[in-house]
C-alpha positions in Angstrom: -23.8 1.1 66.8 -20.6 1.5 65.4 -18.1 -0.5 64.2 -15.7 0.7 67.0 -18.0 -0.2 70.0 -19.0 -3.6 68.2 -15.6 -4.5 68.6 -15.6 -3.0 72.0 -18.3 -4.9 73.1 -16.6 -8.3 71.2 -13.5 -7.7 73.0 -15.3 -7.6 76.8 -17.4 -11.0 75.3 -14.4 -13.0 74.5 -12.5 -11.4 77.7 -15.2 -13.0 80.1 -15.5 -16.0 78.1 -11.8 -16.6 78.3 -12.0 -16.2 82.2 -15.0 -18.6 82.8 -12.7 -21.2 80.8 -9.8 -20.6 82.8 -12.3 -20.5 86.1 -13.8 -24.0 84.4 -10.2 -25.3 84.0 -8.9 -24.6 87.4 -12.2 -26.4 89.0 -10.9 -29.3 86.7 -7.5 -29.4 88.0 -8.6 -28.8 91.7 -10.5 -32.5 91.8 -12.8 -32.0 94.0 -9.9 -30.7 96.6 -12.0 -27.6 97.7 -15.3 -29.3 98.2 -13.4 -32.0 100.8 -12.1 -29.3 102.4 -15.4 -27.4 102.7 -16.8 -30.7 104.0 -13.6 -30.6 106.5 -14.0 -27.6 107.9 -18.2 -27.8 108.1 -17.7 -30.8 110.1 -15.2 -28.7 112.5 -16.4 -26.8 115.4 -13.5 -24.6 116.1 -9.9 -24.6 114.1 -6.5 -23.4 115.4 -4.0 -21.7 113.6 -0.3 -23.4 114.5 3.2 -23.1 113.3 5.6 -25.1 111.6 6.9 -25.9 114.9 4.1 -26.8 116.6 2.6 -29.2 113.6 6.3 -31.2 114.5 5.3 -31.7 118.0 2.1 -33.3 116.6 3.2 -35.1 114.0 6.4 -36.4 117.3 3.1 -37.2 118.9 1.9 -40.2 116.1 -0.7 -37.9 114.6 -1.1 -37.8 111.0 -2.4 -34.9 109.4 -5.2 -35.0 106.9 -4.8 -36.2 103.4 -7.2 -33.1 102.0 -3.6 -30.9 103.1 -1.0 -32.3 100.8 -3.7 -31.8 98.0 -3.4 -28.0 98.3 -1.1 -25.8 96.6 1.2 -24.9 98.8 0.7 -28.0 100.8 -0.9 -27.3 104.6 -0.6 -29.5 107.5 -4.1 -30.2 108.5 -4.7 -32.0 111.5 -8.2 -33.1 112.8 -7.9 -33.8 117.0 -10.3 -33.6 119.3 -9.8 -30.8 121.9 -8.8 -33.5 124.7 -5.9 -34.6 122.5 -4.4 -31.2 121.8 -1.0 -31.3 124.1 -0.9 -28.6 126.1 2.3 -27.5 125.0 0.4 -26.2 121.8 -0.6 -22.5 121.7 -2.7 -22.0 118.6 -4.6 -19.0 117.9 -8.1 -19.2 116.9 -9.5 -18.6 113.8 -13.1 -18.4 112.8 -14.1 -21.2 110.4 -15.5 -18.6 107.9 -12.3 -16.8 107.5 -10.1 -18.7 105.0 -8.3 -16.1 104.3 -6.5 -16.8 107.6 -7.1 -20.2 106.9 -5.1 -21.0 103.8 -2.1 -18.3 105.2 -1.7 -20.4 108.2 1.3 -22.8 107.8 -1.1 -25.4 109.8 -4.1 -26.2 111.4 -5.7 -28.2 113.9 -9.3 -28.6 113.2 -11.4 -29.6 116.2 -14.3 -31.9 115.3 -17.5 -31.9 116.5 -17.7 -35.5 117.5 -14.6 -37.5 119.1 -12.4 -39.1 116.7 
């Protein structure tokens, strides 16, 4: 091997150790906030994607939304209701658990348990 692809190779070493660190550091930081929110949403049978608007009505309504929320950055309004507690006046649109993609963009959520609260 030569010198020049030694260093080459160095350089791609040190490159992914740098981004396991900052992977490492970021889990660190996060404490623990996306493994509560796994557990949130495994313990959800169906979530609905609101607005701004529509988390106002709720929160007019005396619900609280979930603590596991206001530790994500940006902050989300996460409600958990049961489906017979969801006024009618809400029109959310569904989103699939196992997109959280869609998820995380919506500005809140109502996450339907599977048991009553």
């Amino acid at each position: 091997m030569t010198s020049e692809r030694l260093h080459a190779r160095l350089r791609q070493i040190r490159a992914r150790a740098a981004i396991r660190a900052w992977e490492a550091r970021q889990i660190r930081h996060a404490r623990g906030v996306w493994f509560r929110l796994e557990l949130l949403l495994a313990h959800s049978r169906r979530a609905l994607a609101i607005s701004a608007a529509d988390a106002a009505l709720l929160r007019a309504d005396g619900l609280e939304p979930h603590a596991v929320g206001h530790e994500l950055e940006p902050a989300k309004l996460i409600f958990v209701v049961s489906e017979d507690r969801v006024p009618s006046a809400i029109s959310g649109e569904d989103v699939p658990l196992q997109d959280d993609h869609r998820l995380l963009l919506a500005p809140a959520l109502i996450l339907i348990p599977f048991h009553r609260e």
